[in-house]
N, C-alpha and C positions, 0 to 999 in steps of 0.2 A: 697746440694752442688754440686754434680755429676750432677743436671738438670741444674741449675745455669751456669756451664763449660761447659756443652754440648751446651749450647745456644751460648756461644763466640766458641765452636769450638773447645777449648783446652781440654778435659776430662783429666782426670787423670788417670793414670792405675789403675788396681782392684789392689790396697795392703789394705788390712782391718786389722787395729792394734790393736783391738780389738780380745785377742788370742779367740780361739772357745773351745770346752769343755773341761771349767777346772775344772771339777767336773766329776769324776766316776758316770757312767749312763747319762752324760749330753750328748747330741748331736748336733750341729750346719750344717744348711745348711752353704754350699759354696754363698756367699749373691750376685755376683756380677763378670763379666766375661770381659779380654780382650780375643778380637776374630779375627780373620784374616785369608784370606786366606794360606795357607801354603807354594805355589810356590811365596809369598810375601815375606816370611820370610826366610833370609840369613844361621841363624841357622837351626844344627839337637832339631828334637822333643828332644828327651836328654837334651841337652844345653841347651833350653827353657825354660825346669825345672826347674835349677836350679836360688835360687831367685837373685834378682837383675839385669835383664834383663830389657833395657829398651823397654817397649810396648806403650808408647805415642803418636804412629805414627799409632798404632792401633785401629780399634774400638772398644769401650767401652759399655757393656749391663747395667746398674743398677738394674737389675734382675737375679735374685739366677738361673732360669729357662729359657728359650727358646730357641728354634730353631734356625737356624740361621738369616733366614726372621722375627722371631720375635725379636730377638736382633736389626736386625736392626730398626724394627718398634721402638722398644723400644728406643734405641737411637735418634731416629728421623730423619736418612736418609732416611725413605719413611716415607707416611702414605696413609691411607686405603680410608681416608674420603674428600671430595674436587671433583673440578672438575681436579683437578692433580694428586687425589688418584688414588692407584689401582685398587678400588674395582669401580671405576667412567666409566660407561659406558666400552667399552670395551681395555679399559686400562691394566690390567692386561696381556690381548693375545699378546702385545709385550713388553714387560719386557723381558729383557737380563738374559738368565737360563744360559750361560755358566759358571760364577763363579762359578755355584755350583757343575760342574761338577769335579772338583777335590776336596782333603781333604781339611779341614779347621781345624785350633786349636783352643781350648779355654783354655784360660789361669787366673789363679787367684795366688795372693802370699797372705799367712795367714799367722798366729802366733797362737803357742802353749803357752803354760802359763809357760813352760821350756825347757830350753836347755839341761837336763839332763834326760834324763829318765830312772827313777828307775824301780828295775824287778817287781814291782809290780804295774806299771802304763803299759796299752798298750792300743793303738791308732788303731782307726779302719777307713777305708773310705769304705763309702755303696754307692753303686748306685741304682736307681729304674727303670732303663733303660733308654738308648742313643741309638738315632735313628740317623744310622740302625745300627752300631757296633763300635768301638773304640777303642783304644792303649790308653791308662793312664801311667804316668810319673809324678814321683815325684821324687824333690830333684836329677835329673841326670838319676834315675832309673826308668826304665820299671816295672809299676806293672801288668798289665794287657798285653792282645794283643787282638786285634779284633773279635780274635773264641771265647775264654771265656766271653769276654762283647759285647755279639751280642744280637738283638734284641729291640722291644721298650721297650717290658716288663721283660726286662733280668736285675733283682736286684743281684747285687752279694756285698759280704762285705768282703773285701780286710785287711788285718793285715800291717799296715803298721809300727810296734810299731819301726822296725829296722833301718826308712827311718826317724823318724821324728824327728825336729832338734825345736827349739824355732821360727825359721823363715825358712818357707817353702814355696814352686810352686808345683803346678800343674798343668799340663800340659794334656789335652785332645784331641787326633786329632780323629777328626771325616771326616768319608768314605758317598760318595755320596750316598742316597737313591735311589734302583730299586725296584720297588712293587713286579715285577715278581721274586726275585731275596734273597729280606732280608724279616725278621717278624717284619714287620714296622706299621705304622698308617696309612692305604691310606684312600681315600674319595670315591672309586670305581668310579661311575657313578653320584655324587651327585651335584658335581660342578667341576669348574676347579681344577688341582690340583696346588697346590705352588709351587713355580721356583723351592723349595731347597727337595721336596718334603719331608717335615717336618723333616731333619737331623739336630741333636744336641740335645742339653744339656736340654731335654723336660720337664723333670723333677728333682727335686733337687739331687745333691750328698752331701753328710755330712761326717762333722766326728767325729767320737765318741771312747768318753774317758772309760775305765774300768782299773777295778782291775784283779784278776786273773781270779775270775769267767764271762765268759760272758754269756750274756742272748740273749735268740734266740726270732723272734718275740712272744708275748704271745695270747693265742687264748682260747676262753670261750665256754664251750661246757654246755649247757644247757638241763635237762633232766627232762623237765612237762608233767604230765598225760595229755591227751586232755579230758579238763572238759571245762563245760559250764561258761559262762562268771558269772553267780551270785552266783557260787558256793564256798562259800567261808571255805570251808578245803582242800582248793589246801595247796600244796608245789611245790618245783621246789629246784633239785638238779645242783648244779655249780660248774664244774671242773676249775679253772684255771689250763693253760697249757702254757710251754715252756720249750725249751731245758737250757740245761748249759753246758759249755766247757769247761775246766782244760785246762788254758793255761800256765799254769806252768809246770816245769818238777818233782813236787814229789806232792803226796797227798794234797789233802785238805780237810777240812771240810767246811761248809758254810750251813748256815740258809736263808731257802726261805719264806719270808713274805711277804702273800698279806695282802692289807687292801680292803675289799670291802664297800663300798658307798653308802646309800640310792640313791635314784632321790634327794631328798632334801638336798643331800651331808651331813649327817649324818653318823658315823662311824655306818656300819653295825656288820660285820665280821673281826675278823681277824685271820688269817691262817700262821699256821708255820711247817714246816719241817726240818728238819736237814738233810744232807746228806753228803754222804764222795765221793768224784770223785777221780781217782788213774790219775796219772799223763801224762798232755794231754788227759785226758777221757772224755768222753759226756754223757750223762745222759735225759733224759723226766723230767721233775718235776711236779708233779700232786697235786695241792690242792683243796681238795673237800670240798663242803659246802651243807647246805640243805635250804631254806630259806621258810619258812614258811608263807603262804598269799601271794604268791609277788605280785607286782603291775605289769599286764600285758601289754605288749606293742602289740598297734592297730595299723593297716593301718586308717587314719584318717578319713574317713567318719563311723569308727566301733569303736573308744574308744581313749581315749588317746592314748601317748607317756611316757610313763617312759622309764628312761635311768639310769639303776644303772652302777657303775665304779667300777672300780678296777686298783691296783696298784700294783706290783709285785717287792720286792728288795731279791738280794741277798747279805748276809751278811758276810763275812770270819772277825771273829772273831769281833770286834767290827766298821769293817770301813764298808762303802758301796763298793762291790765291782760293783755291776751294778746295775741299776733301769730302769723299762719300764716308758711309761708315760701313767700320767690316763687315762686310758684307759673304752668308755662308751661299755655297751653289754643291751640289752634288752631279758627281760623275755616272750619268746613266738615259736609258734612250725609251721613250714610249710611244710605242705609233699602235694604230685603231685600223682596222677593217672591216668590211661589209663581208664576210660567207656567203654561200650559194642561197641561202635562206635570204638575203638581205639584215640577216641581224649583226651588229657591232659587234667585234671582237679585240679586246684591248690585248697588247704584248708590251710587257716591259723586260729590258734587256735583251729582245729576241725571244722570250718563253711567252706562251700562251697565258695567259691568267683570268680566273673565273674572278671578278668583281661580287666582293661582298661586303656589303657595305650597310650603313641607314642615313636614314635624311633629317640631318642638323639642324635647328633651331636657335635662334639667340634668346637671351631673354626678354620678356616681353615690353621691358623698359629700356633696352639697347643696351642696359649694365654690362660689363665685359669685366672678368676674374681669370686673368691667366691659369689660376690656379685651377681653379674649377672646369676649365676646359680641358686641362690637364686630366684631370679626373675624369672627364669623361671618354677621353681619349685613351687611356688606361684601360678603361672600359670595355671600351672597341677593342683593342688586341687582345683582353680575356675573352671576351666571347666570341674568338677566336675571327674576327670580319677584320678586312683591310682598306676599305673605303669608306668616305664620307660626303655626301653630298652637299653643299650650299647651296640651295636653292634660294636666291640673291639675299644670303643673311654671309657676306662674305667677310663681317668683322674684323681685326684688327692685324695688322704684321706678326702680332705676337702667336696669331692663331695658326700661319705655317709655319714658324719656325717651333714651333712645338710637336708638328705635321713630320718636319723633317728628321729630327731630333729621333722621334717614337718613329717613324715609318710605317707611316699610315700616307694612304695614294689620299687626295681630294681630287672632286668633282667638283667646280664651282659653276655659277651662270647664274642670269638673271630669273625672276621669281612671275608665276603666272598670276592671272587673272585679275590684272587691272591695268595701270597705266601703262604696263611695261608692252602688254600683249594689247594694247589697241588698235587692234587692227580692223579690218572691214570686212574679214574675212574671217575672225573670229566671232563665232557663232554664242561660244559662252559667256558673252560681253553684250544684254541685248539694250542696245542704244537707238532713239530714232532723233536727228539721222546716226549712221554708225558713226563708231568713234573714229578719227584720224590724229596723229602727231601734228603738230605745227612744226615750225621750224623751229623754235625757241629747243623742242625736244630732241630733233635728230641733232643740233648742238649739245644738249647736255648727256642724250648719250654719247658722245663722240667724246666727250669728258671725259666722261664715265668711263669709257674703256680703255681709255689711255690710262689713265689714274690707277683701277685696278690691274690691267696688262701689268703693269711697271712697276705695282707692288708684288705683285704674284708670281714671273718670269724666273726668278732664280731659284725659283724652290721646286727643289727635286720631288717632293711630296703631290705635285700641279701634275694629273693625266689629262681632265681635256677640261675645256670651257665650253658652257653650252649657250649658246646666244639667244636661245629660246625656252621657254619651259612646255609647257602644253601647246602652244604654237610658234612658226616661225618667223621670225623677222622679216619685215618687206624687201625688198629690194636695196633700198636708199641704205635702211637700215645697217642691211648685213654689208654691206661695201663700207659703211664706218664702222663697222666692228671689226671688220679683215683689215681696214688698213691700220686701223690702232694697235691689232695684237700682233699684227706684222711688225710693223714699226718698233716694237716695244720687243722684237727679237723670239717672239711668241714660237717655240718647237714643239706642243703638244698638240693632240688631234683639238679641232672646233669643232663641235656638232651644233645640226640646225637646232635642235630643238629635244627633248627629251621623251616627244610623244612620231608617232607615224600620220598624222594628218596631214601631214604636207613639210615643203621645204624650200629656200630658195636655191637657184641653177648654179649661183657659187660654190655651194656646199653640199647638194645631192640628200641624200635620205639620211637621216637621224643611225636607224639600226636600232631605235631603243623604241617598246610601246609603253604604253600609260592606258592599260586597257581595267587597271582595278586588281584584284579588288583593295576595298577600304576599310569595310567592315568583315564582321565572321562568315568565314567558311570553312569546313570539317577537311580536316588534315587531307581526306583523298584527292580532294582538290588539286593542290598542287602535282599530284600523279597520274590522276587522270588527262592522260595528256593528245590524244588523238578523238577525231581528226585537229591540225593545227586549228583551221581556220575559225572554229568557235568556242574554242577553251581559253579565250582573252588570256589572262593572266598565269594559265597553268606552267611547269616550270619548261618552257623553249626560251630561246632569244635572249634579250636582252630587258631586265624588266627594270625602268628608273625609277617607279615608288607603286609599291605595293604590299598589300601585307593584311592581316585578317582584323584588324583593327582593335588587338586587346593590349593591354597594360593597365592590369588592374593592381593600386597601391594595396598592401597590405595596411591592418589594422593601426599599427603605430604612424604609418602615414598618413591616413585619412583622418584620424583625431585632429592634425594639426592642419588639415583646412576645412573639416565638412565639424558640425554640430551631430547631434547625437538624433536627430530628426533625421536631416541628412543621408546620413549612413542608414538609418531604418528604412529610407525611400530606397536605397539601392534593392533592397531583398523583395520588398513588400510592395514597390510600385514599378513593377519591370519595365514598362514602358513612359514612364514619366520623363518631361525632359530633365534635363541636370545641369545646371551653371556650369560645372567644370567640364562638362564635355568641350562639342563645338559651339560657333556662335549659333543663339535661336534660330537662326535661318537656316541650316544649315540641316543635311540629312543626318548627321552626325551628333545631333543632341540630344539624343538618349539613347539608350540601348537593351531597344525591342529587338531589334536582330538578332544581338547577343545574347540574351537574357529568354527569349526564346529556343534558341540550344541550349544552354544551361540549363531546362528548367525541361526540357525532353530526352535528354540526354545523360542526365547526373541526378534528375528529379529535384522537384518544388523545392528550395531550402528552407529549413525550420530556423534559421536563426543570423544573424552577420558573419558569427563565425562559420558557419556551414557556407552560407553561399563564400567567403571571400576561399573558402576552401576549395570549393567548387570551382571556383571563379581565377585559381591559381593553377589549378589541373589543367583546364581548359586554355587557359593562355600560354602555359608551357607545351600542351601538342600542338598549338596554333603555330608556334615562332619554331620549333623542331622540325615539325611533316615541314615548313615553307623551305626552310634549309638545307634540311635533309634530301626533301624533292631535287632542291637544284642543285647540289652538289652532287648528288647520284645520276644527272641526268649530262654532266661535262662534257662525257666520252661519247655523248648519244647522238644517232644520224643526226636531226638538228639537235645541238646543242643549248645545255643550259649559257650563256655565257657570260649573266651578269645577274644581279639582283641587287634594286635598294630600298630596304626595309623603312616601312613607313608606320610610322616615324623613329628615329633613333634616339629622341628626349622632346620634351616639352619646355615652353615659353612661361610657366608656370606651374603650381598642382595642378592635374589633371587625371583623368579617370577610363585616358586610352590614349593609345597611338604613344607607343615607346616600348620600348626595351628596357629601362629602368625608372624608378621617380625622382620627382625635380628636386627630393632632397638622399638624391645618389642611390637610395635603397633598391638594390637589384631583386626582383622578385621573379615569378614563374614566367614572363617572356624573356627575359635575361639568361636564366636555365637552360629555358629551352633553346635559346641558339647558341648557347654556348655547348651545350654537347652535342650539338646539330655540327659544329665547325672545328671538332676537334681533326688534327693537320691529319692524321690516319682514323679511318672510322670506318663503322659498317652503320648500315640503314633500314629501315622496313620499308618496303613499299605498301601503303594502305591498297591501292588500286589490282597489284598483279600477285599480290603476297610474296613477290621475289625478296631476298636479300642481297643487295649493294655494298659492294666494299669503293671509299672512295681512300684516294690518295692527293695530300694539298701541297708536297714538298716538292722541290727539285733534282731529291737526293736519296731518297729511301725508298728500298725496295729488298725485295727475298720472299722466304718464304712464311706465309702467314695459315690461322688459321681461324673461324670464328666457331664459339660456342654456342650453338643454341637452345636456350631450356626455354619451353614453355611447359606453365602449370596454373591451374585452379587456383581458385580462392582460397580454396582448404590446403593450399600448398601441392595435392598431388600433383605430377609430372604425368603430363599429356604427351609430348613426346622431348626426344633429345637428338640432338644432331652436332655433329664437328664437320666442318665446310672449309678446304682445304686449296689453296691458291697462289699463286706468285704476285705481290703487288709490284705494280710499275709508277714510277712517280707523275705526277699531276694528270691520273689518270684515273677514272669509275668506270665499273665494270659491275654486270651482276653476274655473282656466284650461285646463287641457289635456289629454286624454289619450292617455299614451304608450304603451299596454298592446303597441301593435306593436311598440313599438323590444324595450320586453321581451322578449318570446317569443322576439327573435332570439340572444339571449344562449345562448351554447354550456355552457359549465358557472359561473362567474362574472363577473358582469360591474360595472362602476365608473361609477357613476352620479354624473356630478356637476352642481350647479345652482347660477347664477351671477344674482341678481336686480341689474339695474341701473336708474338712474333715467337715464331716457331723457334729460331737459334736461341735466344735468351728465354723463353716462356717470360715474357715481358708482355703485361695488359696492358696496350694501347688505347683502348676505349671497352667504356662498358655502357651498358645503352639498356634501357628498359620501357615498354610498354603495358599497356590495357588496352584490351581489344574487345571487342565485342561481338556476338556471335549476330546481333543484328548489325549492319552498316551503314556506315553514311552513303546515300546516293544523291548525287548532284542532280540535280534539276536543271540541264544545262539551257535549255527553250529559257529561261526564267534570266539570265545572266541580266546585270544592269553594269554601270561604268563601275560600280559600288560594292555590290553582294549578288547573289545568287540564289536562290532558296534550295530545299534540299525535300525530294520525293520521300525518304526514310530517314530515320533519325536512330545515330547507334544506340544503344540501351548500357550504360554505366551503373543502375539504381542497385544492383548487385554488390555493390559498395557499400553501398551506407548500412549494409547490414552483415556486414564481415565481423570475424570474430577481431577482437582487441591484440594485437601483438606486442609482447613486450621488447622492448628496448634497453640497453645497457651501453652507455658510449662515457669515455672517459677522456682528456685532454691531456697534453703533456709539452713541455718548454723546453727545450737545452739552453737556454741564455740566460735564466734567471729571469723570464716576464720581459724581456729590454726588447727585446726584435719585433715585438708585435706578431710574431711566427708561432701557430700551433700546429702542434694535430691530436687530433681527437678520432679515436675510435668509436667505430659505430657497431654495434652489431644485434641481427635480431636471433632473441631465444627463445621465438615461438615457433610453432609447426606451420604456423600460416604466414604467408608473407605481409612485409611492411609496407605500405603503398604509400607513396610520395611524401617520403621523409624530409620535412626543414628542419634547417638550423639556422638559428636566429642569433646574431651576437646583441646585447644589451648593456649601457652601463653601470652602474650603481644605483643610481637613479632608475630604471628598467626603460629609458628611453633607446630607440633604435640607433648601433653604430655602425654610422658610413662615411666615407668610402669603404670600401676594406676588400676583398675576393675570398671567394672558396674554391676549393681545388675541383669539386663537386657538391652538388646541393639539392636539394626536390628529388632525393632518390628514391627510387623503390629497393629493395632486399628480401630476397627469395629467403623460405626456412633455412636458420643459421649461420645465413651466411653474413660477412663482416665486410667492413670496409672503413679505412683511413683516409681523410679527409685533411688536408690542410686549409688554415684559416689565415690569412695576413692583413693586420688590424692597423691601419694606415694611420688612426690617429694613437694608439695605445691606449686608447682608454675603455676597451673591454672589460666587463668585469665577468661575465656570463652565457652562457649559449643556451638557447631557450631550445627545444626537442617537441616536435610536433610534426604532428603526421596524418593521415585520412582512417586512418586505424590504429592509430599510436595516442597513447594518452601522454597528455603534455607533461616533460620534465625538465630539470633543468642540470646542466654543468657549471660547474662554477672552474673560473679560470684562478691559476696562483693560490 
């Protein structure tokens, strides 16, 4: 109905007649917002409150959540997508910011389920944070002011039992967003930032009904020996936890019962205590369990997911006075160390694990899509990584419980370079005099950490929290970060900070650097790896964002935000800036870096198809050598022992920094770490010309063997080798090396590698390169936090004058079209090889379909040889698969 009305223009005000929690323990988000400027409105905030005000003249959100630029999205006075969207070319650089530069109110009128409220019913409103701080008013009165409800992450839970009437307003006025200024959500350097710079209602406010006992959030603290995975006389002891509060004025008794839950939602456990609270008292309530055999929960390429739950109610005398909700927690143990090197090593369950991972973004108007996050997490296990960063874009409950579900680790923490990191001590912050917190701040951090502690604690998905990003927290600081994650039952590693610049004496040294790079560097990069101490970023240690800075959209992508100017500046003005990079400011807004290897390396492009061709080759070695480096380097004196890919998505279109685009379509960085992280693989090393076999499982092992063919352009074979070994599970090793066959290579040469399991003759991975008989050489004197320059540059231009190879690939279905499941045969029947084969799926319409995965994709194919490709088409509506390649003339398959 509200979208219906929105389309004539009239909406309705937010009154929802539908009363919210009329059950003890029940809680209701606030579903739906009127909103308006505040110098609009004739009324004080007060008088706004109170209901029956008419807001008709106001805009209307149909969303429980957003911002104010998301409300509006939501309502439909802008949109993002169009050649009249914001996000269209550079549309957004003039969009009118003054609105937002004053308050704005959000307004909603609800219903309770009575007009009476008895002493043993009381009413509660929770916020999970409003960006940047807020005054709340209900029913006339003032519950909050803007120092207590500051920040994004500032949850607080207001008693409103004295304010609440059968028919209620509330009333929110929200304070304009300064990054330097409030503990907000910013985007740093990532893109541009939003007019309203993410102010509002980002997250939901609810309200909820109890009895006299209230229940504080519940958190599960899990206590398993580190035993091996087949060992089956584990147990595993489980505390539920949460406070209780006597909101009465004389004694109570009350019975705290959880029921714990198989995975298979079978009653496991159930746990009682009695307790007596003295009047207004608060209490811990501890219920312990031991569970015998549990089902352990894995990061997904090591074991399942089991998700056992639990439900926690407090009882005074035979009514419900409060109930959590089911609540999922997983059985499993993660601890972090320092190695002799000082760098971080994370173990989960007792096994060693190499972190691989990228660094998550929300979107740029705080919109939050289960679904779509989903997607991208999907993502994440195809191309084969198991972590995710949040660097403070820590979004919604929905976002770990989807973490848990899929098994995928997160890294969360707070986000650098502004209010978070103001310290005096931070040098990339330059202020005179330097910046310091006030006190209003180390209170709303202290919010802050409690509120996320409390959302985040039961999920087995949570490895550590970083309480710093590029630097660490002061002192004051980190003693309210350690008591709130303590308090909130906190069992994963804290790190200070994600960089090695320093740390507070509570927490000792990070283990992680943040030495770059950001933009392009030539795949030997990450191999060239001695001595440590000036190869910043090459593959040792622990690296928390780094990466060569590509993620170039293909053609169907770029149509739908850049103009046909636009896209002619990419090829024709290499060094121009670009809207859709980073912000103006930033080193990041254009790509001379890039475009300078591109353009010495693959030669001039003659056209958009050539360069985005170019421009796909090069992003797929970029995101492979980084992968490949540090997955080959696990088993090494110092160790590779973590890695997070910068960036793993964008806050909008953009034209780098990702592993896929903002509208899902996986291109040549996606490729490239996806067969960079397949769980058995073999590797090149650019620097020493060995070959690496890695192993990512905890289970697989025998005898193996790799094929190596290299050959010419014209297809002949330069040399061939079989390379013969035992693999051992979550271990790298190098097997071979071929630096002779190299050197024989005339101007380019096609390296391809073929690992099979000797018992089955089962291909595990197949792996191909272009090499160059000139090489890249690093310029190491040259390193900045960012890029590096490069003394020689390899020579590719041997390409673009290869002969044409033909192609032949055909599709086929077993379900009649229903599963969205192909495969399609590829094969080439020419004498010369195929060089980085795509496959495109398209609809009927010839627009790009995504989500979707391919089994493999950006291949190359030596003479004759063939290869089967599965496609799975997430939404069904492929009609087509488009055939292109650097030497392959474009055709097409038609699906059904």
């Amino acid at each position: 109905m509200i979208a219906l009305l929105l389309l004539f223009g009239t909406a309705a005000a937010a009154i929802y007649d539908k009363p919210l929690a009329t059950v003890p323990g029940q809680q209701d988000a606030i579903p739906n917002w009127d909103f308006q400027q505040l110098r609009k409105v004739s009324k004080t905030t007060a008088a706004l409150s109170e209901p029956g005000v008419d807001t008709s003249s106001w805009h209307h959100a149909p969303v429980s959540r957003c911002t104010l630029m998301g409300c509006l999205l939501a309502e439909g006075t802008y949109a993002t997508d169009g050649p009249d969207g914001l996000w269209y070319s550079d549309n957004l650089d003039s969009f009118d910011q003054s609105p937002f530069a004053t308050p704005w109110v959000y307004r909603n009128q609800f219903n309770l389920s009575t007009g009476h409220i008895s002493s043993k019913r009381h009413y509660f409103l929770q916020t999970n944070g409003i960006t940047p701080a807020a005054d709340l008013f209900l029913n006339g009165k003032q519950i909050a002011d803007n120092v207590t409800q500051s920040g994004s992450y500032g949850g607080h839970t207001y008693d409103i039992t004295a304010l609440a009437r059968k028919e209620n307003a509330l009333v929110v006025k929200v304070y304009p967003t300064n990054y330097q200024e409030h503990l907000a959500v910013g985007f740093v350097d990532w893109n541009p930032y939003p007019p309203d710079n993410g102010t509002g209602v980002w997250r939901d406010i609810t309200i909820k009904q109890t009895g006299d006992v209230f229940m504080g959030p519940v958190s599960v603290l899990v206590d398993m020996g580190i035993s091996m995975k087949q060992n089956k006389n584990r147990h595993a002891g489980v505390t539920v936890k949460a406070q209780a509060r006597n909101l009465s004025k004389k004694q109570v008794k009350f019975i705290a019962r959880a029921e714990i839950r198989t995975p298979d939602g079978k009653q496991l456990k159930v746990l009682n205590k009695t307790i007596h609270l003295g009047a207004k008292a608060s209490a811990t309530v501890e219920l312990p369990a031991n569970i015998q055999d549990p089902q352990v929960w894995w990061p997904a390429a090591w074991g399942k997911q089991p998700l056992y739950s639990v439900q926690l109610t407090y009882f005074v005398g035979h009514d419900t006075s409060d109930i959590s909700p089911r609540t999922n927690f997983g059985i499993r143990t993660v601890a972090s160390e320092l190695n002799v090197h000082n760098d971080t090593l994370f173990k989960v369950n007792g096994y060693p694990i190499q972190i691989r991972g990228g660094g998550y973004t929300s979107d740029m108007f705080l919109r939050w899509d289960p679904q779509y996050f989903e997607h991208i997490a999907r993502y994440v296990l195809d191309m084969g990584m198991n972590t995710i960063r949040l660097e403070g874009k820590m979004e919604h409950p929905e976002l770990y419980d989807i973490a848990d579900r899929l098994g995928i680790m997160i890294i969360a923490g707070w986000e650098c370079c502004d209010r978070w990191e103001a310290w005096p001590y931070n040098d990339d912050i330059s202020q005179d005099p330097p910046q310091k917190w006030s006190k209003v701040d180390y209170e709303t951090a202290n919010a802050s950490i409690r509120h996320e502690a409390a959302m985040m604690q039961t999920h087995p998905s949570m490895i550590a929290f970083l309480v710093g990003s590029d630097y660490w927290p002061d002192d004051r600081a980190t003693a309210i970060y350690l008591e709130g994650l303590y308090d909130a039952g906190w069992q994963v590693p804290i790190i200070s900070s994600a960089a090695k610049r320093g740390y507070p004496k509570a927490l000792g040294p990070s283990g992680m650097k943040m030495e770059g790079p950001y933009d392009w560097v030539p795949p030997v990069y990450w191999f060239d790896r001695e001595p440590t101490d000036n190869r910043s970023g090459s593959s040792f240690g622990f690296g928390s964002e780094l990466g060569a800075g590509v993620g170039t959209p293909t053609q169907g992508s770029l149509t739908r935000f850049l103009t046909d100017k636009d896209m002619e500046d990419l090829w024709k003005k290499p060094n121009k800036g670009l809207y859709h990079m980073s912000q103006n400011t930033s080193q990041f807004y254009d790509r001379s870096i890039y475009n300078k290897a591109l353009f010495a390396r693959y030669g001039k492009p003659t056209s958009l198809d050539d360069y985005l061709m170019k421009a796909q080759m090069m992003d797929y070695e970029a995101t492979c050598s980084e992968f490949e480096g540090w997955a080959s380097q696990w088993s090494a004196s110092r160790p590779a022992t973590g890695l997070i890919y910068w960036m793993l998505n964008n806050a909008w279109p953009s034209l780098h920094w990702n592993q896929f685009d903002y509208y899902l379509h996986p291109t040549g960085s996606y490729f490239g770490t996806k067969i960079a992280n397949r769980v058995e693989h073999v590797a090149f090393d650019y620097f020493e010309s060995f070959v690496s076999i890695i192993n990512q499982s905890l289970d697989q092992s025998g005898p193996r063997s790799v094929h190596v063919d290299l050959v010419d352009l014209d297809g002949n074979s330069i040399s061939q080798q079989k390379l013969h070994f035992i693999t051992k599970p979550n271990k790298s090793q190098k097997i071979g090396d071929i630096s002779s066959a190299i050197r024989m290579i005339k101007d380019v040469g096609l390296l391809r590698l073929l690992l099979v399991d000797d018992d089955t003759e089962k291909v595990l991975s197949r792996n191909a390169y272009w090499l160059s008989k000139q090489k890249d050489v690093v310029d190491w004197t040259t390193t900045t936090w960012y890029s590096v320059d490069v003394k020689q540059s390899a020579n590719f231009t041997a390409l673009n004058t290869m002969e044409q190879a033909t192609i032949t690939a055909s599709a086929s279905n077993n379900n009649n079209n229903s599963s969205g499941v192909w495969k399609l045969r590829v094969e080439n029947n020419a004498t010369v090889p195929a060089v980085f084969i795509q496959l495109n799926l398209v609809d009927k319409g010839g627009n790009d379909v995504a989500p979707l995965t391919w089994s493999d994709n950006y291949f190359t194919l030596l003479s004759r040889e063939s290869i089967e490709v599965e496609l799975t088409d997430w939404s069904g509506k492929g009609a087509t698969v488009q055939v292109d390649g650097k030497n392959v003339k474009k055709s097409w398959i038609r699906l059904g």
